[in-house]
gemmi code that builds the backbone of each chain (N, CA, C; Angstrom):
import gemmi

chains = {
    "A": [
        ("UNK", (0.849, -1.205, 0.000), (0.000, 0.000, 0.000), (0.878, 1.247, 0.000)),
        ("UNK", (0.737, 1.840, -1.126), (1.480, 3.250, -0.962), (0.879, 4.441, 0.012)),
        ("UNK", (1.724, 5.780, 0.247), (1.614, 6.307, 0.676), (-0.096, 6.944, 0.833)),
        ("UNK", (-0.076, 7.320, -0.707), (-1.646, 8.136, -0.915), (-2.703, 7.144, -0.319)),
        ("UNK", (-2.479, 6.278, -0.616), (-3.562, 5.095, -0.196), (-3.943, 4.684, 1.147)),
        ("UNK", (-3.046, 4.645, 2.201), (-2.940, 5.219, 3.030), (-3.606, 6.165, 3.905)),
        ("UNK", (-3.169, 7.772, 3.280), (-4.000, 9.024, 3.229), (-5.557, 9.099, 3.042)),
        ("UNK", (-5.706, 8.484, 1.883), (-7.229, 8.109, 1.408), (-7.825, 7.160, 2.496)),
        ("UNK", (-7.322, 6.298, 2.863), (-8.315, 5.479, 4.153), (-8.159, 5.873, 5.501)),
        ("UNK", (-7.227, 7.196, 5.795), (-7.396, 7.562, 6.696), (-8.611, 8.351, 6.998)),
        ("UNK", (-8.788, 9.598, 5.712), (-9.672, 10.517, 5.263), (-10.919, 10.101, 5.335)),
        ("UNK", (-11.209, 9.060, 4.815), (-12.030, 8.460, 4.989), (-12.886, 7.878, 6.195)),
        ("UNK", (-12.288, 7.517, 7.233), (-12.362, 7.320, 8.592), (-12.502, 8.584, 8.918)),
        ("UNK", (-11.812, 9.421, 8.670), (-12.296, 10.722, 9.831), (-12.966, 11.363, 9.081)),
        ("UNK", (-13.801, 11.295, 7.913), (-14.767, 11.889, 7.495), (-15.831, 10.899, 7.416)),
        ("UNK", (-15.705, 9.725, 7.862), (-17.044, 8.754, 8.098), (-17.260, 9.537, 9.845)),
        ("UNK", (-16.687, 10.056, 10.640), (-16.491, 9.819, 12.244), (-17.192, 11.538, 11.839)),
        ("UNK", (-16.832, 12.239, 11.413), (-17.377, 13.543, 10.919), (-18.981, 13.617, 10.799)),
        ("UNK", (-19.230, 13.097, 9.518), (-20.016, 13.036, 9.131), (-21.319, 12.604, 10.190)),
        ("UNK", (-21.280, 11.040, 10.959), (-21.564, 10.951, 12.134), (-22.091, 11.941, 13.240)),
        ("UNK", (-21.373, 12.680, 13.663), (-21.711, 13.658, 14.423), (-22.605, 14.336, 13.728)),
        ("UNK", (-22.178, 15.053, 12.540), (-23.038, 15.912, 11.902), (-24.291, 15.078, 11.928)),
        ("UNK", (-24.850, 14.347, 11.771), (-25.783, 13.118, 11.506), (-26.424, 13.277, 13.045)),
        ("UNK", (-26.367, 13.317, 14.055), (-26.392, 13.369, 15.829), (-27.005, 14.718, 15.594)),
        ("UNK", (-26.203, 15.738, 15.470), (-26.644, 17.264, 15.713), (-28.219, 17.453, 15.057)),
        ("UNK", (-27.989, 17.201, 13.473), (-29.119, 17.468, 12.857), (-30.295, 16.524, 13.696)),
        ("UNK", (-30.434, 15.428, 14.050), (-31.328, 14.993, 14.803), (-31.802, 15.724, 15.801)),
        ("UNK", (-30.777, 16.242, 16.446), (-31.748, 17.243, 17.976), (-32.484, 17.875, 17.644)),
        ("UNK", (-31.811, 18.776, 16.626), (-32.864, 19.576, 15.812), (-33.904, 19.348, 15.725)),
        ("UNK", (-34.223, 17.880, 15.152), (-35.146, 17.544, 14.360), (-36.254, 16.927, 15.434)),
        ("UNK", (-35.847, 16.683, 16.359), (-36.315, 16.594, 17.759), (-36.825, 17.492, 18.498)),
        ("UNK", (-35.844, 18.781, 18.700), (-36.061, 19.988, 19.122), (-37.142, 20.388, 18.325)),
        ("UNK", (-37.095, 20.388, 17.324), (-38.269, 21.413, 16.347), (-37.732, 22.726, 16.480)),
        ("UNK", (-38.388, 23.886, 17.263), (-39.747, 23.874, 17.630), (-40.744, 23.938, 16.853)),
        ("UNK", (-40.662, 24.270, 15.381), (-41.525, 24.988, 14.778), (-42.033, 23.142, 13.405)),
        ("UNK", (-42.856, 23.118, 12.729), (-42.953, 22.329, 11.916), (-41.450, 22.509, 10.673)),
        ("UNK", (-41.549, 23.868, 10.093), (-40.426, 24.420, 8.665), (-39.351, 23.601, 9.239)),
        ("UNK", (-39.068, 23.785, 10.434), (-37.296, 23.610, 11.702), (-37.343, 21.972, 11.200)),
        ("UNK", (-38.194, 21.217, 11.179), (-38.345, 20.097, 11.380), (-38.138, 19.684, 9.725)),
        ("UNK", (-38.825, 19.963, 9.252), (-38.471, 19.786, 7.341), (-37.510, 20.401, 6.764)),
        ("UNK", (-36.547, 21.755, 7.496), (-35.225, 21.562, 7.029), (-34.442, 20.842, 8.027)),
        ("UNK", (-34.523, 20.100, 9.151), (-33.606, 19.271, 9.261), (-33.416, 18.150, 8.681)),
        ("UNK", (-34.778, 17.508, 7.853), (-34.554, 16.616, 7.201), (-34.017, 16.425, 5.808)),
        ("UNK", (-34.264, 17.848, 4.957), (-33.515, 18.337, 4.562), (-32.091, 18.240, 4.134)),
        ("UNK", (-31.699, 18.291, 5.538), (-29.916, 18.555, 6.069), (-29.422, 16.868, 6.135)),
        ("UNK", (-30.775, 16.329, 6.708), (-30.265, 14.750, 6.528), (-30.042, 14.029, 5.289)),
        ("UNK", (-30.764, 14.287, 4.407), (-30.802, 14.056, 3.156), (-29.275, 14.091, 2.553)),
        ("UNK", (-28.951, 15.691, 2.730), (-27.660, 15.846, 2.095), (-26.395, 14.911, 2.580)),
        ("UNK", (-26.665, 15.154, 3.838), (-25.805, 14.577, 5.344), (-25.224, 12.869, 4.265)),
        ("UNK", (-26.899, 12.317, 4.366), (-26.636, 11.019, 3.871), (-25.982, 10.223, 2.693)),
        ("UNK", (-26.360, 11.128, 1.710), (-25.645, 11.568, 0.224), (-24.580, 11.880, 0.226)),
        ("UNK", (-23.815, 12.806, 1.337), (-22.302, 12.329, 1.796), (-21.803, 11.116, 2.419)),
        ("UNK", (-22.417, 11.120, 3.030), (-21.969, 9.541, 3.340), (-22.331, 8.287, 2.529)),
        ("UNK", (-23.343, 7.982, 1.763), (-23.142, 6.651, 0.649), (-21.874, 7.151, -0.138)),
        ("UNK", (-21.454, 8.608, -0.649), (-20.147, 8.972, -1.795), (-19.271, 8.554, -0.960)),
        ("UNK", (-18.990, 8.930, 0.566), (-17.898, 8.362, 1.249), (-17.540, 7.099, 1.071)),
        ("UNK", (-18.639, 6.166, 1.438), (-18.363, 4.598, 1.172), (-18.420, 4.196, 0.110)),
        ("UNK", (-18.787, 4.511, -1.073), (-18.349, 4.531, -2.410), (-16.887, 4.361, -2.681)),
        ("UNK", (-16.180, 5.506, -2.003), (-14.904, 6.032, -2.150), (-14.275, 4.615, -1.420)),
        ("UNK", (-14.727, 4.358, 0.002), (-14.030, 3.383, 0.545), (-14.297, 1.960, -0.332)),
        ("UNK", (-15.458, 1.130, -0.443), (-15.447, 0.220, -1.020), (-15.082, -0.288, -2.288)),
        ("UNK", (-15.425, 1.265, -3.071), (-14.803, 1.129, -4.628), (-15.913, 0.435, -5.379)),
        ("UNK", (-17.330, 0.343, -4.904), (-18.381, 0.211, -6.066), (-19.058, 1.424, -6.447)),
        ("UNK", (-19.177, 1.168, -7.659), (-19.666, 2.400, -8.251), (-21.110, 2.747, -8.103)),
        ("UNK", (-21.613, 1.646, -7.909), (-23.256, 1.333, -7.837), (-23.603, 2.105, -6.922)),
        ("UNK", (-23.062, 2.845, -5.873), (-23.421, 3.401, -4.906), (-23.795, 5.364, -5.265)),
        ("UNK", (-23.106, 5.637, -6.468), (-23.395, 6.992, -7.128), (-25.047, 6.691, -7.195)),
        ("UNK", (-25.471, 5.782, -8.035), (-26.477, 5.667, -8.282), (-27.482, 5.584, -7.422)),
        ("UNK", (-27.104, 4.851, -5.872), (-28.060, 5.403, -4.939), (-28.081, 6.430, -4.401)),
        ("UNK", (-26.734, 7.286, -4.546), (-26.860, 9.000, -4.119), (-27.807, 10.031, -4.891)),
        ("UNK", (-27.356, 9.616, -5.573), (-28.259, 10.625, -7.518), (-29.994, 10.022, -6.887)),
        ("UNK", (-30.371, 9.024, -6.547), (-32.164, 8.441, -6.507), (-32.080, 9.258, -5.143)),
        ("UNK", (-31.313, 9.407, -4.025), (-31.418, 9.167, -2.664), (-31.835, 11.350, -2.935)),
        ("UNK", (-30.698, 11.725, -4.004), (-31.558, 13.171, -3.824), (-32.419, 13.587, -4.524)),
        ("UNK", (-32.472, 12.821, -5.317), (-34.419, 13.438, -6.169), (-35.404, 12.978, -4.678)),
        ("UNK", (-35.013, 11.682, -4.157), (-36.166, 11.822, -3.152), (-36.306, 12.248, -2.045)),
        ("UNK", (-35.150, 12.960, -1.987), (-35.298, 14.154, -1.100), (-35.842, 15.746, -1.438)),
        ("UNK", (-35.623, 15.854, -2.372), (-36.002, 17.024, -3.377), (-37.474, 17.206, -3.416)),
        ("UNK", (-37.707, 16.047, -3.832), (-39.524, 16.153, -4.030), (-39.879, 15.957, -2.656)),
        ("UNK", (-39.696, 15.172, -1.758), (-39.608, 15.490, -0.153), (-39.962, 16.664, 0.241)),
        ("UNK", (-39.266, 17.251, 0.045), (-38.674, 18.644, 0.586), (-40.112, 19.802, -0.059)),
        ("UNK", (-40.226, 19.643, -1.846), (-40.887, 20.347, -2.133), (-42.824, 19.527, -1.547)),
        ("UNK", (-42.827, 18.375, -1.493), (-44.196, 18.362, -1.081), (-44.349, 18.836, 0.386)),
        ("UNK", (-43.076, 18.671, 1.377), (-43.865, 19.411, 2.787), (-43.849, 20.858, 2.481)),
        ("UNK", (-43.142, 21.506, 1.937), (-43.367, 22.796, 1.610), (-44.892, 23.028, 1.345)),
        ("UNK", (-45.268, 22.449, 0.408), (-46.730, 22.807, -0.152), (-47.659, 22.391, 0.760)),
        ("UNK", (-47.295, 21.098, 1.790), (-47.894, 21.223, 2.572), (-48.287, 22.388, 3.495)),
        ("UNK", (-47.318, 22.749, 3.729), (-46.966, 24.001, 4.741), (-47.739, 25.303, 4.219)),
        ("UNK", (-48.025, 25.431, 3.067), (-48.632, 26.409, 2.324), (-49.661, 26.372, 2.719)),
        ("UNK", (-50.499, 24.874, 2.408), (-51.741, 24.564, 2.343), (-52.637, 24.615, 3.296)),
        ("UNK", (-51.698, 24.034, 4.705), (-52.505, 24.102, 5.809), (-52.154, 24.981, 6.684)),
        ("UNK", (-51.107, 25.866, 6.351), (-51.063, 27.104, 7.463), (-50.354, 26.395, 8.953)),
        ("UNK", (-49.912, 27.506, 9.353), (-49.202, 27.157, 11.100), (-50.450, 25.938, 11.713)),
        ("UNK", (-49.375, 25.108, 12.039), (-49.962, 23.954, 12.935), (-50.210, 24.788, 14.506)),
        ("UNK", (-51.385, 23.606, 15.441), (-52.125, 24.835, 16.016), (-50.800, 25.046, 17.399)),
        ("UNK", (-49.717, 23.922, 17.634), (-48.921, 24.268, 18.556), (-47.895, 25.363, 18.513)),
        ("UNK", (-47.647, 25.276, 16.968), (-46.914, 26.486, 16.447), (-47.779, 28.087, 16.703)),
        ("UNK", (-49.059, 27.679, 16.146), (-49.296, 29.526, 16.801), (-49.824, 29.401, 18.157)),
        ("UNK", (-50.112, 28.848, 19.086), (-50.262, 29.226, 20.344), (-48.631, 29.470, 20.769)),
        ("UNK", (-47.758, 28.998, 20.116), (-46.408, 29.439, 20.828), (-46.244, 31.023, 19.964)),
        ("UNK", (-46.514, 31.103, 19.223), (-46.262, 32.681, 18.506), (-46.860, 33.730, 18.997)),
        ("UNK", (-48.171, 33.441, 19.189), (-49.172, 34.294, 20.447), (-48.473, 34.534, 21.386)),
        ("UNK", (-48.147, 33.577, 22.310), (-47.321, 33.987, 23.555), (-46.350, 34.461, 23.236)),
        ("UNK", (-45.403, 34.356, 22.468), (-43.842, 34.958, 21.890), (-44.423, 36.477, 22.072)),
        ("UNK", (-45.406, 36.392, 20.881), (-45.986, 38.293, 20.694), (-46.162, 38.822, 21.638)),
        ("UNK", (-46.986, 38.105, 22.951), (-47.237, 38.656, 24.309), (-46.113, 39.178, 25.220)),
        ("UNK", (-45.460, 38.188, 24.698), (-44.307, 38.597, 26.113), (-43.436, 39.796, 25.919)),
        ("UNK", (-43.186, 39.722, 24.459), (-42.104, 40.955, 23.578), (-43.120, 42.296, 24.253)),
        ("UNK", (-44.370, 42.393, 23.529), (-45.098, 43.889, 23.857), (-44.834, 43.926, 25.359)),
        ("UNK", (-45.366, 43.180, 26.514), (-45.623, 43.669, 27.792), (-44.481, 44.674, 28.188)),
        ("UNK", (-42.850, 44.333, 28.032), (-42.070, 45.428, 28.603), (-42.256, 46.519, 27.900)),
        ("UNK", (-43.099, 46.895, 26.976), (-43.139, 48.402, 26.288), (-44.375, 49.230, 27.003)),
        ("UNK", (-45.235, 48.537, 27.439), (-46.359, 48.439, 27.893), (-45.954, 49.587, 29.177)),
    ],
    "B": [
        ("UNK", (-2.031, 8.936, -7.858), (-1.375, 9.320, -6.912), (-1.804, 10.280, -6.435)),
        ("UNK", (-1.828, 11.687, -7.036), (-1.787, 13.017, -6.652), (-3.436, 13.190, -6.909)),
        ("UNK", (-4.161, 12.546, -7.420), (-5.638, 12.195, -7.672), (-6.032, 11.658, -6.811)),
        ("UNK", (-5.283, 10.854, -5.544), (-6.017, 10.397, -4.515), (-6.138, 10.626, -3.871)),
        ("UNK", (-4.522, 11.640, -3.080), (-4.281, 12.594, -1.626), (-5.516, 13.603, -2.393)),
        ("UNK", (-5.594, 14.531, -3.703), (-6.905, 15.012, -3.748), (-8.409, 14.788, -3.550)),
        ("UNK", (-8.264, 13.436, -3.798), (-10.098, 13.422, -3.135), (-9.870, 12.991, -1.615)),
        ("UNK", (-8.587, 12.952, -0.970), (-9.343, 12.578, 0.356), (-8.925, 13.466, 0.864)),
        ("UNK", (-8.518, 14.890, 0.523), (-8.657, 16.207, 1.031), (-9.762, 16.646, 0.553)),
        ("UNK", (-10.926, 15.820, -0.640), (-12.243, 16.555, -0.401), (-12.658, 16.236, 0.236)),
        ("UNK", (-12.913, 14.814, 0.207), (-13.423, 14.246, 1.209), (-13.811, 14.310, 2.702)),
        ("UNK", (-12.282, 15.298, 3.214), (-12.443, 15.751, 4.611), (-13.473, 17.090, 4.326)),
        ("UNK", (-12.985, 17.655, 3.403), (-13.018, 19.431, 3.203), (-14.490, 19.132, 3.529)),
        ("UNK", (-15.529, 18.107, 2.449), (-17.151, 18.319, 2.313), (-17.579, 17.454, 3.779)),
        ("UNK", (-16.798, 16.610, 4.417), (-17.124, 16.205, 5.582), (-17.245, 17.504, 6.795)),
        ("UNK", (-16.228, 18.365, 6.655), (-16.068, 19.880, 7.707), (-17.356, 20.331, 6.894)),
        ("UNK", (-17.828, 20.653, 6.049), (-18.870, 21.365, 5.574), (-20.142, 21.086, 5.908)),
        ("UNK", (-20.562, 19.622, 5.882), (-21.357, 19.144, 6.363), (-21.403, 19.115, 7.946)),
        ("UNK", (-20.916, 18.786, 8.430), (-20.527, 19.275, 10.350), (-20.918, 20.759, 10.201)),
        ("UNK", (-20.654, 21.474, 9.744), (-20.564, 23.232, 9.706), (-22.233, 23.954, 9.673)),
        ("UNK", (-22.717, 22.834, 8.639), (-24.199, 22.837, 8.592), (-25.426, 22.627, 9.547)),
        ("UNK", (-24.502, 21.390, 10.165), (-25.449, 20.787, 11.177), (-25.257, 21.644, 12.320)),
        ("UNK", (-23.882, 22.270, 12.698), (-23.829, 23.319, 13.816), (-24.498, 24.385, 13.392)),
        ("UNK", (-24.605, 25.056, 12.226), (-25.425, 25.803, 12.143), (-27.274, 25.986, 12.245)),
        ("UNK", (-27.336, 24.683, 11.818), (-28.938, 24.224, 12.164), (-29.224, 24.283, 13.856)),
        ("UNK", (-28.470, 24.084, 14.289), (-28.575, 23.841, 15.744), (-28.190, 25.000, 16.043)),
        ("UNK", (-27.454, 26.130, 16.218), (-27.562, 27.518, 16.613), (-28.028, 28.714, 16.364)),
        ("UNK", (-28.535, 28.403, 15.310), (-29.219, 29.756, 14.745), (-30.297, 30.017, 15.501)),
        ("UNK", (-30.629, 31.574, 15.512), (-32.149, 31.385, 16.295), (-33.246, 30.981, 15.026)),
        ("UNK", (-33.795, 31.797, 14.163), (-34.840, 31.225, 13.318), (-35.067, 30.632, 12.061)),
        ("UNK", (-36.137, 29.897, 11.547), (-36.015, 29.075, 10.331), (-35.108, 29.629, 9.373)),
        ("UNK", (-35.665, 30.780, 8.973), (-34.673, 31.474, 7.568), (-32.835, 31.443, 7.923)),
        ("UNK", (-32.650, 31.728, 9.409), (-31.202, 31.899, 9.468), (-30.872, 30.140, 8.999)),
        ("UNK", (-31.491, 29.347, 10.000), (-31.231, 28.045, 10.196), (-30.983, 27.539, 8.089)),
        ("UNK", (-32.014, 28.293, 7.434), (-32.089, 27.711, 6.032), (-31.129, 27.602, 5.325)),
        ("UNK", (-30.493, 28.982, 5.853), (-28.954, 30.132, 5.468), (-28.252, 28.953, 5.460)),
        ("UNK", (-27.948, 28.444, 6.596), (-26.788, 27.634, 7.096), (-26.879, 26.405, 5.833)),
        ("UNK", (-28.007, 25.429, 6.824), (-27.864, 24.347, 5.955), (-28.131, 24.349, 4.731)),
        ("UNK", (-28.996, 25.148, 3.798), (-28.976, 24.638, 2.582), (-27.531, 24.956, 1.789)),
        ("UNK", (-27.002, 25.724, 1.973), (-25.691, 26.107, 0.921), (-24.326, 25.424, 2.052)),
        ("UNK", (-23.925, 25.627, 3.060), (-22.841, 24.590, 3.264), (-23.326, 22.827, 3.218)),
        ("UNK", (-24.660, 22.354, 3.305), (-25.143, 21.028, 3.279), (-25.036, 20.266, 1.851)),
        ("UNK", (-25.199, 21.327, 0.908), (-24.899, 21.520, -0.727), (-23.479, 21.110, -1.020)),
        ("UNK", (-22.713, 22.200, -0.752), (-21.320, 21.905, -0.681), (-21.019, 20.864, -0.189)),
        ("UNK", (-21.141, 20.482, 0.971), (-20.421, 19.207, 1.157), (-20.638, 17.759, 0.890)),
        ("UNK", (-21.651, 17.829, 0.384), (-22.140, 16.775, -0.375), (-21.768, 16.388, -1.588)),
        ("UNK", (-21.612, 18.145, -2.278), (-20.921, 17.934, -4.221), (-19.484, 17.588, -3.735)),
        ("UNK", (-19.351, 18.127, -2.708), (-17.318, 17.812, -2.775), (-17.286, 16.144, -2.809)),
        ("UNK", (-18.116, 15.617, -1.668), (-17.610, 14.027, -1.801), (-18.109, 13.362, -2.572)),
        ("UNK", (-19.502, 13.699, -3.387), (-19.436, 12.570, -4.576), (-18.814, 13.363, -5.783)),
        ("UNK", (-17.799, 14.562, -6.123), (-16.857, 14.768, -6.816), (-15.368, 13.760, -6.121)),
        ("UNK", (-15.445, 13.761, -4.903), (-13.885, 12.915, -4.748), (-14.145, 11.306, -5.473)),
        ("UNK", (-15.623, 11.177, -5.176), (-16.023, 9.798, -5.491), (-15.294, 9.866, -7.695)),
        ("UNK", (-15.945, 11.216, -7.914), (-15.569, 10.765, -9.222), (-14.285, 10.748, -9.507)),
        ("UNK", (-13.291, 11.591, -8.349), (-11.662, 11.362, -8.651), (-11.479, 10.245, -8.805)),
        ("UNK", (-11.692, 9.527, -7.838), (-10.912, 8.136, -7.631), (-11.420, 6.800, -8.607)),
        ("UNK", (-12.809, 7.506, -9.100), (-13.367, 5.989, -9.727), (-12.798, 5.663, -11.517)),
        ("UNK", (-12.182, 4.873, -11.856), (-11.812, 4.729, -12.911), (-12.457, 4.599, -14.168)),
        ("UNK", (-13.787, 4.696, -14.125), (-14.886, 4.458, -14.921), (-15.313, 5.804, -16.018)),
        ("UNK", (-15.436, 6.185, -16.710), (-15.995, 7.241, -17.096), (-17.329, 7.479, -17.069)),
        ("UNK", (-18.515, 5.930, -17.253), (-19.505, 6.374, -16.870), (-20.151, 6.771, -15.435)),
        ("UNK", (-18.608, 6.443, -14.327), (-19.150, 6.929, -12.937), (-19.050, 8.576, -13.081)),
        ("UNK", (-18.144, 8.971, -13.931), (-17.296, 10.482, -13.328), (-18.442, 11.336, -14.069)),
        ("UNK", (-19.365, 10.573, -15.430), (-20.105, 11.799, -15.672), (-21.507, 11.462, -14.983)),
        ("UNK", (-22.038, 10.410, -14.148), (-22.986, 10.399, -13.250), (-23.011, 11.343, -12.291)),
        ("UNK", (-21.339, 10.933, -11.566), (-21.205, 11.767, -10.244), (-21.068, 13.653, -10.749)),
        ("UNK", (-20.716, 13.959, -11.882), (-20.897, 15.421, -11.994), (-22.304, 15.637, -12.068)),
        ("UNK", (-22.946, 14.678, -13.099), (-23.995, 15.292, -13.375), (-24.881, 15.039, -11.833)),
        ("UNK", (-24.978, 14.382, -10.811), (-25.128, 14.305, -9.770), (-25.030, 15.773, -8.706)),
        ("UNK", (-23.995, 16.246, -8.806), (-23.266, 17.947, -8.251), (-24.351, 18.733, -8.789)),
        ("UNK", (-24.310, 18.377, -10.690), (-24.989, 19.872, -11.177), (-26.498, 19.993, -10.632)),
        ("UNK", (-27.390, 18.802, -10.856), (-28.815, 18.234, -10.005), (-28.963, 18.685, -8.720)),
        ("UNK", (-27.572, 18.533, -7.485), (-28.376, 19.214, -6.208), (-28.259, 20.662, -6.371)),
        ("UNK", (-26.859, 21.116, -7.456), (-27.016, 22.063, -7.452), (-28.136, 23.394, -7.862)),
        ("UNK", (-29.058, 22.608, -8.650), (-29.744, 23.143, -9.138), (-31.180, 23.116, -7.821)),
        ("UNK", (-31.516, 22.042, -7.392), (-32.296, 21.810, -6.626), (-32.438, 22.514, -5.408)),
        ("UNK", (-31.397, 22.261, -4.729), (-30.978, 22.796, -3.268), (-32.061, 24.206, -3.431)),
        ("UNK", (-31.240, 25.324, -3.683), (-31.915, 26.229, -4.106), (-33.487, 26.699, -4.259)),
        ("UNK", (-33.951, 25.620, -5.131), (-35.345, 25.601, -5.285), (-36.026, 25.135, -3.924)),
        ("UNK", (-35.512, 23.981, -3.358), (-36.340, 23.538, -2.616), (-36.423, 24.617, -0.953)),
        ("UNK", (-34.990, 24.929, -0.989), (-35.415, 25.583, 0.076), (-36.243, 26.930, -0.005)),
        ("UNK", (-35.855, 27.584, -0.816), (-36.874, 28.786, -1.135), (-38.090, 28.619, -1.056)),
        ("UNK", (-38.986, 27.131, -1.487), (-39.889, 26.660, -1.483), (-40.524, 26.880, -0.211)),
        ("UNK", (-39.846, 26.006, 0.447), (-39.937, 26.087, 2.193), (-39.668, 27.809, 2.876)),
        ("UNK", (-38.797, 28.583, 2.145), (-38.800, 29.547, 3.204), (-39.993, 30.347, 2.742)),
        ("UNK", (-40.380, 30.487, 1.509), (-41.992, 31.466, 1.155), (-43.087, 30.403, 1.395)),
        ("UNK", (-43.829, 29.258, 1.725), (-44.144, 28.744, 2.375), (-44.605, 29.240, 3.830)),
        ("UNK", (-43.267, 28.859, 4.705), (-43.122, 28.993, 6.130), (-43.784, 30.838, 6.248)),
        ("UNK", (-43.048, 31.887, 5.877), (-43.594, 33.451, 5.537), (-45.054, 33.420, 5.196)),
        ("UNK", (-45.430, 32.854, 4.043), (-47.031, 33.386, 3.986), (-47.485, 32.530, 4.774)),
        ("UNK", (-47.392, 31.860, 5.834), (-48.490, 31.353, 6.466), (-48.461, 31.676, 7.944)),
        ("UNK", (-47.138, 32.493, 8.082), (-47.372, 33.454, 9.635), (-46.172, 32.766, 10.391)),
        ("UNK", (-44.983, 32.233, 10.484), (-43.763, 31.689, 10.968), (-42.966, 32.920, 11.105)),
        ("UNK", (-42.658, 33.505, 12.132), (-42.207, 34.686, 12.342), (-40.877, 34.874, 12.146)),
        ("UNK", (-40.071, 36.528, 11.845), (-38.934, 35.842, 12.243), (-38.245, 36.081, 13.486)),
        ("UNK", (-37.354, 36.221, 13.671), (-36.096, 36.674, 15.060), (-36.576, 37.400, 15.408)),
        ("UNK", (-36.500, 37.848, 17.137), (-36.603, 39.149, 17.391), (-35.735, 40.140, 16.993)),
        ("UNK", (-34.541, 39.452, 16.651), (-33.273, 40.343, 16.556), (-32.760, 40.614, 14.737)),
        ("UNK", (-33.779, 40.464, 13.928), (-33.805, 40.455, 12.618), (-33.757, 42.315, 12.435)),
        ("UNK", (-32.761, 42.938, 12.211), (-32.997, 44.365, 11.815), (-33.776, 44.476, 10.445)),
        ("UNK", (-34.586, 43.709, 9.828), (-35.062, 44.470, 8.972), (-36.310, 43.257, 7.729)),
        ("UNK", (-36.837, 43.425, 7.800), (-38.254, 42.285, 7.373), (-38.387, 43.158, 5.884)),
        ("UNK", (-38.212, 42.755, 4.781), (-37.930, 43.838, 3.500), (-39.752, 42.936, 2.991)),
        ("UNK", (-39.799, 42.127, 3.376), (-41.532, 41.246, 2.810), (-42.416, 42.292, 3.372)),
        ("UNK", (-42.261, 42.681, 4.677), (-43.561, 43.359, 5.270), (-43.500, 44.642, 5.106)),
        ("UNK", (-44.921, 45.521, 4.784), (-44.978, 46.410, 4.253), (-45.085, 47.536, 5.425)),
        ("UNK", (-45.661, 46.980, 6.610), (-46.127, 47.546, 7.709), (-45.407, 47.492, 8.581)),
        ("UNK", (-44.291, 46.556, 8.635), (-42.927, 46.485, 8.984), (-42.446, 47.942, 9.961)),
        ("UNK", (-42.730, 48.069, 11.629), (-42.412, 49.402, 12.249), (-40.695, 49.811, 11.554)),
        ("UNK", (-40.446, 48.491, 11.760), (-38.485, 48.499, 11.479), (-38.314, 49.537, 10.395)),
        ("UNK", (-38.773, 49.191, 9.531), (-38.450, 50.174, 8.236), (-38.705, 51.435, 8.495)),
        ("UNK", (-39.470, 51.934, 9.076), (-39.073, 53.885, 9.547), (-37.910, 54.296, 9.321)),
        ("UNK", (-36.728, 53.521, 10.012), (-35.481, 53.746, 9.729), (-34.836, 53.433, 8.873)),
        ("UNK", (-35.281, 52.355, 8.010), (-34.734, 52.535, 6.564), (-34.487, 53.103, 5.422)),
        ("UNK", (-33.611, 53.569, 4.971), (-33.735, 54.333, 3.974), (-34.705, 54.874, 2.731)),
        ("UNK", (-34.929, 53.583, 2.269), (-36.123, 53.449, 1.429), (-37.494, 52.682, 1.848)),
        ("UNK", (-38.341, 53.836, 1.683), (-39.816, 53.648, 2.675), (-40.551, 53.444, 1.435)),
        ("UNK", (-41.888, 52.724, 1.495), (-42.333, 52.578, 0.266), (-43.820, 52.375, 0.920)),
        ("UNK", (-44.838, 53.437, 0.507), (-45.884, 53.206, 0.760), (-46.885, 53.626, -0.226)),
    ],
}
model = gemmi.Model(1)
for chain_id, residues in chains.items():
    chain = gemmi.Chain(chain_id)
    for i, (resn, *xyz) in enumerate(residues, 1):
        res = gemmi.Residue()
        res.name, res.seqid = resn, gemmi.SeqId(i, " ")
        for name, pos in zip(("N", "CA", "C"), xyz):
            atom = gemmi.Atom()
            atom.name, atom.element = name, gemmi.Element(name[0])
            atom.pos, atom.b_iso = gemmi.Position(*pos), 0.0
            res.add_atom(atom)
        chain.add_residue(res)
    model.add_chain(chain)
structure = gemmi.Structure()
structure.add_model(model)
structure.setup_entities()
């Protein structure tokens, strides 16, 4: 094994161990919410997240077949993405989302008050 | 050789990008900032590693999948989140308290102090 080769499976490891975390964070999020949008761009973020990581193991295993589940893995995130949108259009703030916006509004005015 | 230490310096580079995203999803205060973050560094680091994928693969029909792969989110990303952020806006998703300046709202108090008032 030469040098580069080497390099390359190191990279690889610490951008599989990377990636990972990033993968953890976006979940709290997606946990956290608070809002519904918060919640459909974290999945979003997973989408991409994941699409880095099948190219990673691509890179490590050396099948190619795996482009091809990145390329399907983001159209179906894409259209994902654009049907909760339209959802979001359609049905307006979910009702936990505006009772928390109400109170947000309340609390901001009272110190002017 | 010099094609391989290059993709696994993308490899890291779109791995930091992607981490960069997800910290940003997680600190921002509201949707639109949060959108900021992840859609354009989540973009990036995704085209970087299935571009390292096309360094290393010896195939030609992988290297013009995996570009044409880059140009697709590139085009997408974009759309979809915009989708979501005028969406989230017309249906009442507020933003920051600490947003100096709402250029959508017309009634907007903020803008007094803006230069250009438009009524």
């Amino acid at each position: 094994m030469s040098w580069a080769e080497g390099f390359l499976d190191f990279a690889v490891i610490l951008s599989l161990t990377i990636l990972a975390i990033a993968f953890l964070i976006t979940t709290v999020r997606i946990i956290r919410g608070p809002t519904l949008p918060d919640r459909i761009l974290g999945l979003d973020t997973l989408v991409a997240v994941a699409i880095g990581f099948i190219a990673v193991v691509g890179v490590k295993t050396g099948f190619n077949l795996y482009i091809d589940i990145a390329l399907a893995l983001g159209l179906v995130g894409f259209l994902a993405t654009v049907a909760f949108a339209r959802f979001v259009l359609e049905h307006g703030m979910t009702a936990e989302d505006r009772t928390e916006t109400r109170l947000a509004e309340e609390q901001s005015r009272e110190p002017t008050q | 050789m010099i094609l391989t230490v290059i993709a696994g310096i993308m490899i890291i580079v779109g791995a930091v990008f992607a981490l960069v995203a997800a910290v940003g999803l997680l600190r921002l205060p509201d949707v639109y900032s949060r959108m900021h973050a992840a859609t354009k560094a989540g973009t990036l680091g995704s085209g970087l590693m299935m571009l390292s994928l096309a360094l290393v693969a010896d195939d030609f029909a992988t290297v013009t999948r995996a570009i044409a792969g880059v140009i697709f989110f590139l085009l997408t990303a974009p759309v979809a989140s915009h989708l979501l952020a005028r969406a989230a806006y017309a249906v009442g998703y507020r933003l920051w308290d600490g947003s100096l300046i709402d250029e959508m709202d017309w009634q907007d108090s903020r803008k007094e102090s803006a230069p250009e008032k438009r009524n």
